[in-house]
C-alpha positions, 0 to 999 in steps of 0.5 A, a space after each residue: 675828668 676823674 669823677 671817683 675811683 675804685 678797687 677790683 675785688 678778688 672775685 673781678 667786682 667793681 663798685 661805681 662810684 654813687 655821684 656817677 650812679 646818681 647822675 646816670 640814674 643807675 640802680 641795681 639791676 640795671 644792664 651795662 655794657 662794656 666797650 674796649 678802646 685801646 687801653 681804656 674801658 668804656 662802660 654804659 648803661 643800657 636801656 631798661 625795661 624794669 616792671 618797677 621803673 615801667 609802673 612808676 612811670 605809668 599814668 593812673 588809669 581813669 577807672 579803678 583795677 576793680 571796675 575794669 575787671 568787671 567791665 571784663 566780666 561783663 563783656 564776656 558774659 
């Protein structure tokens, strides 16, 4: 199945065609490894720890940044 195709740049570069960025979720940043099978290059993506990814996934927190320093504060006092 050929989902999109692309070019090799002078410099080696290849751009991933966006339906395949979309549907795996690739953004910029994001690792990915390349395997070698006979005549044919397997790319994946890796697992990610991106401090953006990691705070848009977090929870809000049940007190405010604010009272949660002074909380701090407080205990060392």
């Amino acid at each position: 199945m050929i989902v999109g195709t692309s070019i090799i740049s002078e410099k080696g570069q290849i751009t991933i065609p966006k339906e395949i960025r979309d549907k795996l979720g690739i953004v910029q940043g994001d690792r990915l490894v390349f395997d070698l099978k006979g005549n044919e290059i397997i790319i994946k993506k890796t697992g990610t720890n991106k401090v953006s990814k990691i705070l848009k996934e977090q929870k809000s927190w049940k007190i405010s940044s604010v009272e949660f320093q002074r909380k701090l504060r407080d205990e060392w006092e």
